[in-house]
C-alpha positions as CSV (number, residue, x, y, z in Angstrom):
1,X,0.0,0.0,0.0
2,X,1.1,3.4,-1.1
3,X,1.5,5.9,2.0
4,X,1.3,9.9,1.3
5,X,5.0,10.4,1.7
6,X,5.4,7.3,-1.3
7,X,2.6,9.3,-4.0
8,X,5.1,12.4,-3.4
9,X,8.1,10.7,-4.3
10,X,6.1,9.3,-7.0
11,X,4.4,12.5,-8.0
12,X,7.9,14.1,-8.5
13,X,9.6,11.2,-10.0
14,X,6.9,11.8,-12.9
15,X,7.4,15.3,-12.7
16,X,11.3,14.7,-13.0
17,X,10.8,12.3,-16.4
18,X,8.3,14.7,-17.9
19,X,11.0,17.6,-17.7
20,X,13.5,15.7,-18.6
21,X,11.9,14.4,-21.7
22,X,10.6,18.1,-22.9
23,X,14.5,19.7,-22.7
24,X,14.4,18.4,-26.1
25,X,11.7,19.7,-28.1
26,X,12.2,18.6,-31.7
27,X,9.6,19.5,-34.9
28,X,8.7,16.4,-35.9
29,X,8.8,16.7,-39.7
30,X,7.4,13.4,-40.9
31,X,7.3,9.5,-40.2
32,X,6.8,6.4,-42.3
33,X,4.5,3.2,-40.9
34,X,6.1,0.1,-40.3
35,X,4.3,-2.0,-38.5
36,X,1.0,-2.1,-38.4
37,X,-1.1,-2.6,-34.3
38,X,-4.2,-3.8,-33.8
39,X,-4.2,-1.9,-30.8
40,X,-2.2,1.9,-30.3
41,X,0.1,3.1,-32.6
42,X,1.8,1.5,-35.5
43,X,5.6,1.3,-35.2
44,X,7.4,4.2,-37.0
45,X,10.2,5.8,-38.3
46,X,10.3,9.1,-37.5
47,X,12.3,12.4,-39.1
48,X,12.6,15.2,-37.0
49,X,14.4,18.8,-37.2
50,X,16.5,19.8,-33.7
51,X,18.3,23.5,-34.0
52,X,21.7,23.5,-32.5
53,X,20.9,25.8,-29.5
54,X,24.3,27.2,-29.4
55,X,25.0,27.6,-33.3
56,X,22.4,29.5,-35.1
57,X,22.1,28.4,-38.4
58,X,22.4,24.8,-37.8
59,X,19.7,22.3,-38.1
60,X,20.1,18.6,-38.0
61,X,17.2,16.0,-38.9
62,X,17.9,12.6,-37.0
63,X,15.5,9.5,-38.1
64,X,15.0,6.8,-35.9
65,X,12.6,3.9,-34.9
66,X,9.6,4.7,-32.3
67,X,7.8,1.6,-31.1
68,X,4.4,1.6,-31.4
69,X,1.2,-0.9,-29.8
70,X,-0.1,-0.5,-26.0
71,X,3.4,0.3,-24.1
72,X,4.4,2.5,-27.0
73,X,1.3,4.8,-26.5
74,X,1.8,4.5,-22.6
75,X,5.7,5.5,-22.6
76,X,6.2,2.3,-21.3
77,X,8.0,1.0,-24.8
78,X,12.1,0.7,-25.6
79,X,12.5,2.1,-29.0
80,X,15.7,0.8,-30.9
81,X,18.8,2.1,-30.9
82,X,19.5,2.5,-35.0
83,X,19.4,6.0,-36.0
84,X,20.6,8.5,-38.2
85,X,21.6,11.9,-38.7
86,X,22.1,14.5,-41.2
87,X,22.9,17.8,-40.3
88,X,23.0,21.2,-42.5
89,X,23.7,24.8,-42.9
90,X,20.0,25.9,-42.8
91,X,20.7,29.7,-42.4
92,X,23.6,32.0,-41.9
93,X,25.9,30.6,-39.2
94,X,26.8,32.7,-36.3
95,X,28.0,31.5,-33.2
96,X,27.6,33.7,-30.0
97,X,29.9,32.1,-27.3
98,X,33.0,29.5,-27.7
99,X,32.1,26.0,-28.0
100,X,33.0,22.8,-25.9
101,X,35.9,21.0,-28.0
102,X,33.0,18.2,-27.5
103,X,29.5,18.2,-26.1
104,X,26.2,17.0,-26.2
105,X,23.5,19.0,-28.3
106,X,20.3,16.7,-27.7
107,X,19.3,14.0,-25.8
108,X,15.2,12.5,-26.0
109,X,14.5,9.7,-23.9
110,X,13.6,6.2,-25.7
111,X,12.6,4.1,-22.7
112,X,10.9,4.8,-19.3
113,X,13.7,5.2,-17.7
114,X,17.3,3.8,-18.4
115,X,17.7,4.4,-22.6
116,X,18.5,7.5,-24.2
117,X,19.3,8.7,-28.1
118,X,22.0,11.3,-27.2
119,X,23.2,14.2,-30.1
120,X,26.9,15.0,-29.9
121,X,28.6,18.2,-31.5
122,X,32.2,17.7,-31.8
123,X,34.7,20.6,-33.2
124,X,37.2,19.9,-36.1
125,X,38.9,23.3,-35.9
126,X,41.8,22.2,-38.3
127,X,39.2,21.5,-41.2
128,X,36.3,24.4,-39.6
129,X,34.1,21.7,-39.5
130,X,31.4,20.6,-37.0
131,X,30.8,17.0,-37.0
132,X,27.5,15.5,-35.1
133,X,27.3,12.4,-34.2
134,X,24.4,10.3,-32.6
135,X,23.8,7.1,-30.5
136,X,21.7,5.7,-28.1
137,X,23.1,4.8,-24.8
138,X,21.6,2.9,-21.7
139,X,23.0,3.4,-17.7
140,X,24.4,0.0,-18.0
141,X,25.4,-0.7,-21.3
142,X,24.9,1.4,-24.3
143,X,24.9,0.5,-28.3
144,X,27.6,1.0,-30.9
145,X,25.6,1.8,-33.7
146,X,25.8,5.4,-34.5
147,X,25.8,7.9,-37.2
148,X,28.3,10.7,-38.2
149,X,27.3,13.9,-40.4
150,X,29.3,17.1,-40.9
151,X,29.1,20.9,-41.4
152,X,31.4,23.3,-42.9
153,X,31.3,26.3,-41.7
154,X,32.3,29.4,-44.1
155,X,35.8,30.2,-43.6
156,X,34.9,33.9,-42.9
157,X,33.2,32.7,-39.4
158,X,35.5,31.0,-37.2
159,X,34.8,28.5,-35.1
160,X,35.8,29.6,-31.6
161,X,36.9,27.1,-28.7
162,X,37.0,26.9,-25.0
């Protein structure tokens, strides 16, 4: 039986995975069926657009797999770890503040609790490149599929570093 003090730790362990999963608020751009349900929502593949928060002009689309059925509409689903990333000048690049040499850009949860499709930005300075990379990790043990795209950035902007 659930005592008050247990629904408050439960309340704001909720409240702690629903903030979590909104600090990454992608547009979702479209998705393809691939598995059809009976009952909830087919299985997908879904595209969608993240902005690099830190480098205006810099969108990247990541596709991946979202499970669908009963536990997928519930949240209660693992979605797999394949995805992939392409990443593009979408507007003029400007970049406000130096950058991390390496650092994560996105992260979206793809389990209830443990599993996580993480977006790293990583800084060629040699080449004045920006190179993305995702994958999907779990607290234990994570996966070693991934995906790697690039950006060039104009040689007239500079790419600066911390």
């Amino acid at each position: 039986m659930l005592t008050p003090s247990s629904w408050r730790h439960a309340v704001a362990a909720a409240a702690c995975l629903a903030a979590t999963a909104a600090s990454a608020q992608p547009d979702t751009i479209g998705s393809v069926d691939t598995v059809f349900k009976f009952i909830g929502p087919d299985h997908k593949i879904v595209v969608e657009a993240y902005d690099d928060p830190l480098v205006k002009g810099v969108t990247c689309y990541v596709s991946r797999a979202r499970t669908g059925g009963v536990k997928g509409a519930l949240g209660l689903a693992e979605d797999r770890s394949e995805a992939s990333i392409a990443c593009v000048q979408a507007g003029v690049i400007s970049i406000e503040k130096p950058l991390k040499q390496q650092e994560e850009v996105f992260s979206e949860r793809t389990s209830l609790l443990f599993k996580r499709l993480r977006v790293v930005r990583m800084v060629d300075a040699a080449r004045n490149t920006l190179v993305y990379m995702t994958y999907s990790d779990k607290v234990i043990e994570g996966s070693p599929q991934n995906s790697v795209t690039a950006v060039a950035v104009p040689a007239s902007t500079v790419i600066p570093v911390k």
